[in-house]
Backbone and ligand atoms as CSV (ligand in chain L), in Angstrom:
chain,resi,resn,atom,element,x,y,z
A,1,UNK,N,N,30.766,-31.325,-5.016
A,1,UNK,CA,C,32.019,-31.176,-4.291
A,1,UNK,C,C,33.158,-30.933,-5.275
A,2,UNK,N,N,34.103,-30.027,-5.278
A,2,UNK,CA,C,34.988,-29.597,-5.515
A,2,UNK,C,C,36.043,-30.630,-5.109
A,3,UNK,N,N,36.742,-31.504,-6.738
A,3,UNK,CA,C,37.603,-32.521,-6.057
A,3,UNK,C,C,39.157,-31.923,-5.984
A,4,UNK,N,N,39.483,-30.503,-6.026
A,4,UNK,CA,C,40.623,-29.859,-5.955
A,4,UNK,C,C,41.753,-30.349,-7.126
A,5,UNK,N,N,43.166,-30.395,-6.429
A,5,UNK,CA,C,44.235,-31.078,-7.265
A,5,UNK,C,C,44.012,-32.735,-7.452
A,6,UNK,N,N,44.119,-33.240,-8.871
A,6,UNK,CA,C,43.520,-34.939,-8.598
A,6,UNK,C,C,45.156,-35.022,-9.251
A,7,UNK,N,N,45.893,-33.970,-9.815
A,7,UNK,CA,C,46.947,-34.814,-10.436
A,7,UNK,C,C,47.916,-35.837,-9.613
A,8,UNK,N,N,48.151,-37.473,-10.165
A,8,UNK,CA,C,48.684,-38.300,-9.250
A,8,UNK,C,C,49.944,-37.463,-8.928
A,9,UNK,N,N,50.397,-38.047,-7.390
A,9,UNK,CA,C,51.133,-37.428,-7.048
A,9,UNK,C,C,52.620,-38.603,-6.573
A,10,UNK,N,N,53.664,-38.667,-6.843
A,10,UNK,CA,C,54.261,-39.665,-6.631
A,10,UNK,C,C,54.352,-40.169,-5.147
A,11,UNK,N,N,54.758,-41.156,-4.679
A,11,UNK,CA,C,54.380,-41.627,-2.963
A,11,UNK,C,C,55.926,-41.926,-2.306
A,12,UNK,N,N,56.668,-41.338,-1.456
A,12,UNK,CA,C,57.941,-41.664,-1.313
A,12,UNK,C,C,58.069,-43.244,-0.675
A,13,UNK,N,N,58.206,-44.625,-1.239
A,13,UNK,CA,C,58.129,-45.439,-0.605
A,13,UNK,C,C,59.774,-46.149,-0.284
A,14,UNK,N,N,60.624,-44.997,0.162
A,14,UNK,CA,C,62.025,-45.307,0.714
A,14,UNK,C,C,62.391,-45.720,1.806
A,15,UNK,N,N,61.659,-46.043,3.039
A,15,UNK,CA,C,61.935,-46.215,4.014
A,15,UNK,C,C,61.058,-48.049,3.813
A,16,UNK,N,N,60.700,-48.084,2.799
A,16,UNK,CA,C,59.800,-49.441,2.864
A,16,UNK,C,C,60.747,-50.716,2.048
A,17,UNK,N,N,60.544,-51.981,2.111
A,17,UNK,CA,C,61.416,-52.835,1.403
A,17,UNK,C,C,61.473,-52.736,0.044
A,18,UNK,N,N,62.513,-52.571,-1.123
A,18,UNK,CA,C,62.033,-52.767,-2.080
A,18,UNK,C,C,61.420,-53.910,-2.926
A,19,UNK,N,N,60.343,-54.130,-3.758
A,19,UNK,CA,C,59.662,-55.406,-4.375
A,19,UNK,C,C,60.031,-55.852,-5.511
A,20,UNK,N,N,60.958,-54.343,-6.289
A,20,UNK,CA,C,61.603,-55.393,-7.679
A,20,UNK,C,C,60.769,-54.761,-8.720
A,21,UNK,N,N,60.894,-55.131,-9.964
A,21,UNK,CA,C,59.950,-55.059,-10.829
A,21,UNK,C,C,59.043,-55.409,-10.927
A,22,UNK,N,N,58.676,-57.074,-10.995
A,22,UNK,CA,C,57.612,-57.796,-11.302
A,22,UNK,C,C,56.738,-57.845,-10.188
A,23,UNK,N,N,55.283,-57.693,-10.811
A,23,UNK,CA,C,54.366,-57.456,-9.809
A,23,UNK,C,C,54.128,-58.557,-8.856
A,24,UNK,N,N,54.097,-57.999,-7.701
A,24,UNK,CA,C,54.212,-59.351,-6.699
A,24,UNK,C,C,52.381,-59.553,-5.892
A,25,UNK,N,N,51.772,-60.338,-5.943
A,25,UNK,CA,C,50.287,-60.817,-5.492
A,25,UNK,C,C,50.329,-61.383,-4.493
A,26,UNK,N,N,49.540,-61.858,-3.495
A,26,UNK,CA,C,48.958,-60.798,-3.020
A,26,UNK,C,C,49.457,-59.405,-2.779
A,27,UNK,N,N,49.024,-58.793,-2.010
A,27,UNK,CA,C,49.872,-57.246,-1.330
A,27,UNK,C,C,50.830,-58.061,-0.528
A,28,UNK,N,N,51.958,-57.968,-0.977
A,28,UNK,CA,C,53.204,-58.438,-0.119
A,28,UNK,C,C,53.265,-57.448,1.367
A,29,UNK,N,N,52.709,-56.196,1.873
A,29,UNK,CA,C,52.938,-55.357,2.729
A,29,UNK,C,C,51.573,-55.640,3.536
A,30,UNK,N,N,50.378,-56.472,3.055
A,30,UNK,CA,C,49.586,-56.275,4.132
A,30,UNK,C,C,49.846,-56.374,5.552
A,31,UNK,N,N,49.533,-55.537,6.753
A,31,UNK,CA,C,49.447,-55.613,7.866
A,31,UNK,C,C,51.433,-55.026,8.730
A,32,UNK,N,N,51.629,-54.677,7.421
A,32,UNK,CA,C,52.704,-53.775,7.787
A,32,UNK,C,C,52.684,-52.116,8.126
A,33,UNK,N,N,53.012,-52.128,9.360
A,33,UNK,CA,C,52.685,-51.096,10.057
A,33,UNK,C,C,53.725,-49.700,9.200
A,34,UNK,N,N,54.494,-49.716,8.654
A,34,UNK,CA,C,55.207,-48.655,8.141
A,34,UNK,C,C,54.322,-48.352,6.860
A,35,UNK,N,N,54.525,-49.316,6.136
A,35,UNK,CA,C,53.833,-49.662,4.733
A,35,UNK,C,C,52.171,-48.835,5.032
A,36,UNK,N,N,51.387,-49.403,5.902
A,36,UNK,CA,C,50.313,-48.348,6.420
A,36,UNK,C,C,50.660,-47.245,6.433
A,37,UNK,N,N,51.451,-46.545,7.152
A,37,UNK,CA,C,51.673,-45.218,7.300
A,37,UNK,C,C,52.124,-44.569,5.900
A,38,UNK,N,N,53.088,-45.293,5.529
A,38,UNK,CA,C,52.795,-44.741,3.646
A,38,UNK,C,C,52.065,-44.357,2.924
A,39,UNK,N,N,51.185,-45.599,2.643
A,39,UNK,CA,C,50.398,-45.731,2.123
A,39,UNK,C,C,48.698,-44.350,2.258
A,40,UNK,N,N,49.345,-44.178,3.921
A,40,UNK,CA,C,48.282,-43.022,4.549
A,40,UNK,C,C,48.176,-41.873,3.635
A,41,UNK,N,N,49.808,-41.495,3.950
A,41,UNK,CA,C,50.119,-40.155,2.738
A,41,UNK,C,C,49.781,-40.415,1.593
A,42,UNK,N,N,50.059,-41.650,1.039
A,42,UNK,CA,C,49.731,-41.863,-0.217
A,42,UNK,C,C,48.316,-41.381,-0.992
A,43,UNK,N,N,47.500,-42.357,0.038
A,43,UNK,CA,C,45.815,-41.990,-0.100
A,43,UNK,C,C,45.467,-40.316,0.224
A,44,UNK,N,N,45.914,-39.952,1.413
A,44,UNK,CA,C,45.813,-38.566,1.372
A,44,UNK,C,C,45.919,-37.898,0.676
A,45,UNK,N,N,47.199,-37.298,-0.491
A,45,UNK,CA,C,47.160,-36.601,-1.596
A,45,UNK,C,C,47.001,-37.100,-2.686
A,46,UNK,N,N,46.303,-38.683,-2.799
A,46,UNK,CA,C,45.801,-38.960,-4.184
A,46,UNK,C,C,44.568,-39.228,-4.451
A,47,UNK,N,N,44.068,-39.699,-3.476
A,47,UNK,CA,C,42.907,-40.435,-3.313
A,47,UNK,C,C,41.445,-39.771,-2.610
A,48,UNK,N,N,41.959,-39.304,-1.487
A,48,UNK,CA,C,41.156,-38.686,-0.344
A,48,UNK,C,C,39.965,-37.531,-0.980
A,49,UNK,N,N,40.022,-36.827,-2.269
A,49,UNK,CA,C,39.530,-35.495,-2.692
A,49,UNK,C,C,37.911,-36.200,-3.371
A,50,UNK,N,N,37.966,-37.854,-3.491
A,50,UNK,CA,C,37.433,-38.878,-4.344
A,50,UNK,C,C,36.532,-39.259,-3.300
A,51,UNK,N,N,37.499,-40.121,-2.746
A,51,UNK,CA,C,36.777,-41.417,-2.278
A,51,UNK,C,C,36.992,-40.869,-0.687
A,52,UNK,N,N,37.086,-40.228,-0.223
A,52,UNK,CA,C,36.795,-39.616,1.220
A,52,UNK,C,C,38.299,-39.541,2.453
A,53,UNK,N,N,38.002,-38.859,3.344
A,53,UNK,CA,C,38.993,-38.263,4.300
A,53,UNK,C,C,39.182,-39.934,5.327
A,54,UNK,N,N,39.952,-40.630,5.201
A,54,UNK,CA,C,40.477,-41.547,5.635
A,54,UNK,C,C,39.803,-42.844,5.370
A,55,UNK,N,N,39.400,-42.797,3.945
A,55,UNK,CA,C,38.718,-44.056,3.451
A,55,UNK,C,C,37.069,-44.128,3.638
A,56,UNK,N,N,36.834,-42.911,4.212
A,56,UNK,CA,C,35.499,-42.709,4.456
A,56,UNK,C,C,34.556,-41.869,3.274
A,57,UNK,N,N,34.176,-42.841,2.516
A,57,UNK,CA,C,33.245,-41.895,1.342
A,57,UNK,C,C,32.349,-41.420,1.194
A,58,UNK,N,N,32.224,-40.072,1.090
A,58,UNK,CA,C,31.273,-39.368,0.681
A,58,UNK,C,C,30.297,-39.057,0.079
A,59,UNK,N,N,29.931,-40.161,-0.551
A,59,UNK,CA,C,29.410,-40.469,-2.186
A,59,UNK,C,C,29.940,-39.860,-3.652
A,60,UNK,N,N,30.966,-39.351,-3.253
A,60,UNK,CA,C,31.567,-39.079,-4.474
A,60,UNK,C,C,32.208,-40.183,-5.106
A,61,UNK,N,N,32.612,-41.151,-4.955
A,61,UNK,CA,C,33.413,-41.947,-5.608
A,61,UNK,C,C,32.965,-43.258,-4.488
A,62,UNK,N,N,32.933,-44.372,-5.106
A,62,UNK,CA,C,33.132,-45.508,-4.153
A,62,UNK,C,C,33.631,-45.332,-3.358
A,63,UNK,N,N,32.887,-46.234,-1.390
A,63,UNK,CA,C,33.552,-46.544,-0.701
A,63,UNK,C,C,34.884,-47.860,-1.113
A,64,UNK,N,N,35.963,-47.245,-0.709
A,64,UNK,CA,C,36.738,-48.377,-1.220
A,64,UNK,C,C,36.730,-49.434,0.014
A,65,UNK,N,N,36.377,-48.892,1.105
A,65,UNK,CA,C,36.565,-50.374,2.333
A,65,UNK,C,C,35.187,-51.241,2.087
A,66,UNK,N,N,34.505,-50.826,1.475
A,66,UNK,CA,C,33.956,-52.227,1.040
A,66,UNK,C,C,34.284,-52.842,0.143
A,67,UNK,N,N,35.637,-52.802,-0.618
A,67,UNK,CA,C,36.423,-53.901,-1.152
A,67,UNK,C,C,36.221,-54.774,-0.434
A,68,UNK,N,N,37.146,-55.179,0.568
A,68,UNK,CA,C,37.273,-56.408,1.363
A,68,UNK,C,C,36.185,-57.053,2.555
A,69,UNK,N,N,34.713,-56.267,2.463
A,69,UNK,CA,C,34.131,-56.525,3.588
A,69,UNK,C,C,33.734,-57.800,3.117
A,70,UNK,N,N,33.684,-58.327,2.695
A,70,UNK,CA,C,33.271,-59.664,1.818
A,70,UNK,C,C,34.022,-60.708,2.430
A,71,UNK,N,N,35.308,-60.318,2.272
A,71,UNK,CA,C,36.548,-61.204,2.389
A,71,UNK,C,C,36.970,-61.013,3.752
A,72,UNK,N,N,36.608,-60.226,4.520
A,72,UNK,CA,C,36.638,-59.868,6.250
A,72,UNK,C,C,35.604,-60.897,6.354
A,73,UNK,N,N,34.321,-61.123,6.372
A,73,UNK,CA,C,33.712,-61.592,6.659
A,73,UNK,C,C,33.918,-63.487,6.957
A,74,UNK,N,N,35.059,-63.897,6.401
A,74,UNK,CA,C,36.043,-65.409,6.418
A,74,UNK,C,C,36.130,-65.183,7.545
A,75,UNK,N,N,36.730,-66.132,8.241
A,75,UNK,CA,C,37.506,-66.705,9.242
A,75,UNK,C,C,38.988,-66.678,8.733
A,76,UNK,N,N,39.807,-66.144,9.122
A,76,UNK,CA,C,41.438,-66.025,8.761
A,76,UNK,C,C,41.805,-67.491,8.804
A,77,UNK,N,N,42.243,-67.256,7.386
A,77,UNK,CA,C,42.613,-68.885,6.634
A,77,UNK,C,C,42.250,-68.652,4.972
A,78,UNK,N,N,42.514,-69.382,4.542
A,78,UNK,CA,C,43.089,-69.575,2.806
A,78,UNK,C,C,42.139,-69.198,2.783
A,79,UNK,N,N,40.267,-68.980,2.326
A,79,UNK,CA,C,39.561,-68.192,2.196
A,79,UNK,C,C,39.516,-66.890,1.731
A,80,UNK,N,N,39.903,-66.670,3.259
A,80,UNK,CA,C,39.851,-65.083,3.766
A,80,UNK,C,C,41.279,-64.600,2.545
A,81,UNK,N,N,42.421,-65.433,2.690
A,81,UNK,CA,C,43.771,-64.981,1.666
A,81,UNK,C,C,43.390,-64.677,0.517
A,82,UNK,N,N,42.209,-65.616,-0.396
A,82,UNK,CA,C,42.259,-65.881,-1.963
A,82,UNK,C,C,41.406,-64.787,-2.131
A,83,UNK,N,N,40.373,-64.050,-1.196
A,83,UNK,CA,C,39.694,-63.665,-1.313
A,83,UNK,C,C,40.058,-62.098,-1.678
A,84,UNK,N,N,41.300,-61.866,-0.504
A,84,UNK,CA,C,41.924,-60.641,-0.773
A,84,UNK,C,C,42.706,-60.178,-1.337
A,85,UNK,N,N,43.574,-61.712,-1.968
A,85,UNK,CA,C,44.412,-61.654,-3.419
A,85,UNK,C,C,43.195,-61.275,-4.418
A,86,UNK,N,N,41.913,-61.602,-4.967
A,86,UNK,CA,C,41.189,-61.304,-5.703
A,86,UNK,C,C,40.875,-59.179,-5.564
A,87,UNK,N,N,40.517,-59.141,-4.679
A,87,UNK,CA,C,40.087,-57.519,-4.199
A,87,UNK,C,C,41.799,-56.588,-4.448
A,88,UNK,N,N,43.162,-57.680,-4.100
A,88,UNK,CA,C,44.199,-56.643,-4.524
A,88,UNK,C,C,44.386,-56.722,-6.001
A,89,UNK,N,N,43.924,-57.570,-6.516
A,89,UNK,CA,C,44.162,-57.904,-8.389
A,89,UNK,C,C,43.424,-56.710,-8.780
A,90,UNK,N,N,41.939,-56.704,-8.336
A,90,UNK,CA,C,41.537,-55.468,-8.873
A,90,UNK,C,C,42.079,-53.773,-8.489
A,91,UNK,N,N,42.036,-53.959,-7.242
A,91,UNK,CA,C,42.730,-52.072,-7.214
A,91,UNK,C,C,43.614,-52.143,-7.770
A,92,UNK,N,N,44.779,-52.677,-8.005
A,92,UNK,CA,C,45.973,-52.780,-8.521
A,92,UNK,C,C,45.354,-52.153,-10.272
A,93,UNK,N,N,44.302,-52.818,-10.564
A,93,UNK,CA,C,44.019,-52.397,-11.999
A,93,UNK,C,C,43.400,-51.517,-11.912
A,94,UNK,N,N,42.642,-51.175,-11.617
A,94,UNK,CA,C,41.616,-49.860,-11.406
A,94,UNK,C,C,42.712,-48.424,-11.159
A,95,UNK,N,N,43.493,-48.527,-9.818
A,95,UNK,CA,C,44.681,-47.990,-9.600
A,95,UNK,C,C,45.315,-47.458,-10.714
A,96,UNK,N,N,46.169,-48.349,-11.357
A,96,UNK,CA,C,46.818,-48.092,-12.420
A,96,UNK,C,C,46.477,-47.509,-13.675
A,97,UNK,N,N,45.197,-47.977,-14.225
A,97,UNK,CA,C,44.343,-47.595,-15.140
A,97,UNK,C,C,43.155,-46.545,-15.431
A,98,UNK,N,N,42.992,-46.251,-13.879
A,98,UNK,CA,C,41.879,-45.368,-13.768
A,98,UNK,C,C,40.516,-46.195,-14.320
A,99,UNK,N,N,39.643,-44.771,-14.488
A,99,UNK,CA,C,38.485,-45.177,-14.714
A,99,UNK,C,C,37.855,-44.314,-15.773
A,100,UNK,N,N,36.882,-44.316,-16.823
A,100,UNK,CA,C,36.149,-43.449,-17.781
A,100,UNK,C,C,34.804,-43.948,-17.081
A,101,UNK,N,N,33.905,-42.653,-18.108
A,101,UNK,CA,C,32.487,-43.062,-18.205
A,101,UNK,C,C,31.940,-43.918,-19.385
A,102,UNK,N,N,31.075,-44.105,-19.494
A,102,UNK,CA,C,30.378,-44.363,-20.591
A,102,UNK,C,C,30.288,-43.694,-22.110
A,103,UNK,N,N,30.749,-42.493,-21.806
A,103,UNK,CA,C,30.926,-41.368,-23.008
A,103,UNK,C,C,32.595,-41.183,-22.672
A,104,UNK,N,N,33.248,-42.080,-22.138
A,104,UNK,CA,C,34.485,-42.268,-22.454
A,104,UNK,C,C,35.364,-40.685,-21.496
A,105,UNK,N,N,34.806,-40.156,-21.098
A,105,UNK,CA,C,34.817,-38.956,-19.956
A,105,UNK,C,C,36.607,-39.962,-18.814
A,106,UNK,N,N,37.070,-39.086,-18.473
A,106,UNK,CA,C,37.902,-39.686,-17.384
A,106,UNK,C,C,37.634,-38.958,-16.127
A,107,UNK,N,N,36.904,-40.050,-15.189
A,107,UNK,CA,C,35.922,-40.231,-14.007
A,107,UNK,C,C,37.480,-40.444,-12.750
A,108,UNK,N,N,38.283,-41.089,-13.029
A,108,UNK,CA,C,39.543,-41.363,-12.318
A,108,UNK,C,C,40.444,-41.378,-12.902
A,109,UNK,N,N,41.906,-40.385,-12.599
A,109,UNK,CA,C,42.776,-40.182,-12.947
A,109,UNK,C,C,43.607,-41.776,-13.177
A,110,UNK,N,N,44.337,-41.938,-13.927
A,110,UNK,CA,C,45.089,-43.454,-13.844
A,110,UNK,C,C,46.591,-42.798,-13.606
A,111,UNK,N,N,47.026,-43.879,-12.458
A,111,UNK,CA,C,48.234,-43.962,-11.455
A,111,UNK,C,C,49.005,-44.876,-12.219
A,112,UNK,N,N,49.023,-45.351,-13.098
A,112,UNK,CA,C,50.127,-46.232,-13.549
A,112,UNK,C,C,51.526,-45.480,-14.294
A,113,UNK,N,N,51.357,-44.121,-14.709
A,113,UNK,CA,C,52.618,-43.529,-14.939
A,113,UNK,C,C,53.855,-43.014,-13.576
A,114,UNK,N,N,52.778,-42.885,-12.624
A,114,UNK,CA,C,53.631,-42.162,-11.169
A,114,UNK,C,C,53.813,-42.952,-10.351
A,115,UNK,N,N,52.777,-44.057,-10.181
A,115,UNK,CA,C,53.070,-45.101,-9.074
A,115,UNK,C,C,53.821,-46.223,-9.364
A,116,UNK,N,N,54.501,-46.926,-8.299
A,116,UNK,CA,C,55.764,-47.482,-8.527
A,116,UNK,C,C,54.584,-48.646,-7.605
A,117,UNK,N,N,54.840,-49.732,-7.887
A,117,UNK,CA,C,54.367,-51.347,-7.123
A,117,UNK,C,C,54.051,-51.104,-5.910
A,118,UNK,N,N,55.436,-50.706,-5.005
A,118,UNK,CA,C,55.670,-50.263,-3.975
A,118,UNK,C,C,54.429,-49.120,-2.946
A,119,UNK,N,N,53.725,-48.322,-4.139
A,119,UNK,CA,C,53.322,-46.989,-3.537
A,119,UNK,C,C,51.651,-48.043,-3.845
A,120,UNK,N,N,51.335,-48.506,-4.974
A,120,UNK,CA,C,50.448,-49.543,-5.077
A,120,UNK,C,C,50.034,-50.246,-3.760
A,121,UNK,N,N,50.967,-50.826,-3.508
A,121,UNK,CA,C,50.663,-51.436,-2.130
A,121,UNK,C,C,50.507,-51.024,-0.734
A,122,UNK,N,N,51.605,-50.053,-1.039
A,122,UNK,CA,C,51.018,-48.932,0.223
A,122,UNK,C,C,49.752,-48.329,0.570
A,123,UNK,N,N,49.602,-48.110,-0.130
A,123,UNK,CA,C,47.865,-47.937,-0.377
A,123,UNK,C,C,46.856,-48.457,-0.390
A,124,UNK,N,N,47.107,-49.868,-0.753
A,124,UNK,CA,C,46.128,-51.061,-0.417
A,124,UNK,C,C,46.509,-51.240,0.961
A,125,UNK,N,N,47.381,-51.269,1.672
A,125,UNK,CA,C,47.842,-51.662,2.763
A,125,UNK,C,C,46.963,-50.900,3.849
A,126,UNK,N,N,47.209,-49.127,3.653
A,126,UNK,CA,C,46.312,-48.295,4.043
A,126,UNK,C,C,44.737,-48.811,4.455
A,127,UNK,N,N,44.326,-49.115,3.097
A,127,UNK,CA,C,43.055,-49.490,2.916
A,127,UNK,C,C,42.498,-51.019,3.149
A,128,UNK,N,N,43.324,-51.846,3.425
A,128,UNK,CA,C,43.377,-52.822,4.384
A,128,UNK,C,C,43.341,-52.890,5.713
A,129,UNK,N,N,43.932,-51.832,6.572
A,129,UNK,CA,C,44.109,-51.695,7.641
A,129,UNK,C,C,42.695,-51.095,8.407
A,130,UNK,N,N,42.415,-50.015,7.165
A,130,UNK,CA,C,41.269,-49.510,7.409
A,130,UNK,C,C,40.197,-50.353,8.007
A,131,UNK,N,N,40.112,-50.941,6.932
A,131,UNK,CA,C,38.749,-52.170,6.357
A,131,UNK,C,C,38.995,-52.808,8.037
A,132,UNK,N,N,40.045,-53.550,8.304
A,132,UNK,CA,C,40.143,-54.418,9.256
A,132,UNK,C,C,39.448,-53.538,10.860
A,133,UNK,N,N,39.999,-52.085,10.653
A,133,UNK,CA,C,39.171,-50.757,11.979
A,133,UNK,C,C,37.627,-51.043,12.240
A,134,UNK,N,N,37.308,-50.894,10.876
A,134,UNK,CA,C,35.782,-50.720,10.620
A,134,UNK,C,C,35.119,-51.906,10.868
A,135,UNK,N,N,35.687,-53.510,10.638
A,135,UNK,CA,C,35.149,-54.498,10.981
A,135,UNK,C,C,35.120,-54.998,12.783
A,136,UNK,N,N,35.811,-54.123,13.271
A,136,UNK,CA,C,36.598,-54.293,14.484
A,136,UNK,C,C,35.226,-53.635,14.890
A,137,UNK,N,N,35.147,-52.243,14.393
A,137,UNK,CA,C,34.154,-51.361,15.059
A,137,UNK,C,C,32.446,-52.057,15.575
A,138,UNK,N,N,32.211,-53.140,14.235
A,138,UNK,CA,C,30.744,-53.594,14.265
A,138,UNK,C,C,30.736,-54.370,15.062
A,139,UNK,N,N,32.044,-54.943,15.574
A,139,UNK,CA,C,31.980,-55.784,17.025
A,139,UNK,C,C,30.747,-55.565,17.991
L,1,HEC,C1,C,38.810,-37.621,-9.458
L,1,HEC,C2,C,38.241,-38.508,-8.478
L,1,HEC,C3,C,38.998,-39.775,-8.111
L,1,HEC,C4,C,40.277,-39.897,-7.613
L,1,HEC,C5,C,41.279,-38.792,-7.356
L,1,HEC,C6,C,40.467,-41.301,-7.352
L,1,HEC,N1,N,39.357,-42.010,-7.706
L,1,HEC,FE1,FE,39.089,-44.018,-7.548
L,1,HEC,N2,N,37.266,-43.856,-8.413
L,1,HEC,C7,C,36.647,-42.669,-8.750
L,1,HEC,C8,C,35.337,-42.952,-9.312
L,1,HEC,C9,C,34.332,-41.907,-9.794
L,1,HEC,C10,C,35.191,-44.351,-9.307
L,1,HEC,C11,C,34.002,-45.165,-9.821
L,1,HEC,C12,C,34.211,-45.392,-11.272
L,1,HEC,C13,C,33.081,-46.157,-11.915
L,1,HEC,O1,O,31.954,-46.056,-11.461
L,1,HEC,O2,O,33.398,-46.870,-12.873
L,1,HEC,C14,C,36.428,-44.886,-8.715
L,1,HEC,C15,C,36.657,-46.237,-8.505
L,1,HEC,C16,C,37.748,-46.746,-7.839
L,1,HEC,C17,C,37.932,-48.144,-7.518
L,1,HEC,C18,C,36.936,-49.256,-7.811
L,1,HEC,C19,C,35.939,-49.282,-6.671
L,1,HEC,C20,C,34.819,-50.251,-6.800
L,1,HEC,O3,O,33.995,-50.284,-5.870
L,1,HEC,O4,O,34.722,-50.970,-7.782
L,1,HEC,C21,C,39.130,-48.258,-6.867
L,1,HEC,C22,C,39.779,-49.513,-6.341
L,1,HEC,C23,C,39.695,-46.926,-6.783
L,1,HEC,N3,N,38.828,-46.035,-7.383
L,1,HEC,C24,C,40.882,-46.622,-6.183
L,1,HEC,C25,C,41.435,-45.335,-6.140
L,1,HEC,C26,C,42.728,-45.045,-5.541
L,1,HEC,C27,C,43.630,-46.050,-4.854
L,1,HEC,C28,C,42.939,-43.703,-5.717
L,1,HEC,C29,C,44.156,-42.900,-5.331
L,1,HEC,C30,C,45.448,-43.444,-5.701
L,1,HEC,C31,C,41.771,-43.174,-6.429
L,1,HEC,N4,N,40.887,-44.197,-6.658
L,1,HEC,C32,C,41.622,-41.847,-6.804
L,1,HEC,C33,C,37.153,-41.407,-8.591
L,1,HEC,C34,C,38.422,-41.108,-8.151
């Protein structure tokens, strides 16, 4: 598959609260319905060419909604919270840093020069919301 344009692309997160500098843990935006919709675009022109057309992967790149199926799997309560503060610690790094191969190859572009906290979370937020669809679905 042809992963097209991967260069990060910045995420307009102006209509969303601002968070400041310092990185704030958990995702301060989970289950925020604007912050989702951000975060949509966000994944769309950064993410989507990778890891699939609305979080749905292709095998090109990790499914990312099985981040949290782990941590879906709690009962909502401190659990289920620590669990998904752990799963946002990591995208947040992965995110920012990208990814190499083994021969040191760059496998994922790293977002930490273009993305702002804000667009970070939008995107987890996205992909939170997701996760929560898909668990809904196995009902
Ligand atoms: C050029 C393709 C590409 C793009 C674009 C891309 N990724 Fe990735 N991503 C990968 C690959 C490949 C891996 C697996 C790397 C590995 O095996 O170490 C990965 C891994 C990850 C992981 C770790 C998943 C896991 O299961 O451990 C996260 C989180 C992630 N990407 C988030 C993102 C986000 C968020 C974006 C958009 C802002 C993005 N990626 C854009 C290719 C991509």
């Amino acid at each position: 598959m042809a992963h097209g344009d991967v260069t990060p692309h910045p995420v307009d997160t102006s209509t969303l609260k601002p968070l400041g500098k310092d990185w704030i843990e958990p995702n301060p935006y989970r289950g925020n319905d604007k912050a989702v919709a951000v975060g949509a675009e966000g994944y769309l022109h950064n993410c989507a060419a990778c890891h699939g057309l609305n979080a749905v992967s292709g095998g090109v790149a990790p499914d990312l909604l099985a981040l949290n199926r782990d941590c879906l799997a709690f009962p909502s309560g401190p659990k289920r919270e620590d669990c998904l503060k752990d799963v946002d610690d990591y995208f947040k790094d992965v995110t920012l840093n990208g990814r190499k191969n083994s021969e040191g190859r760059i496998i994922m572009p790293a977002y930490g020069s273009v993305f702002t906290q804000e667009a970070v979370w939008a995107i987890k937020s996205y992909i939170d919301a997701r996760s929560v669809q898909e668990q809904d679905k196995q009902k």
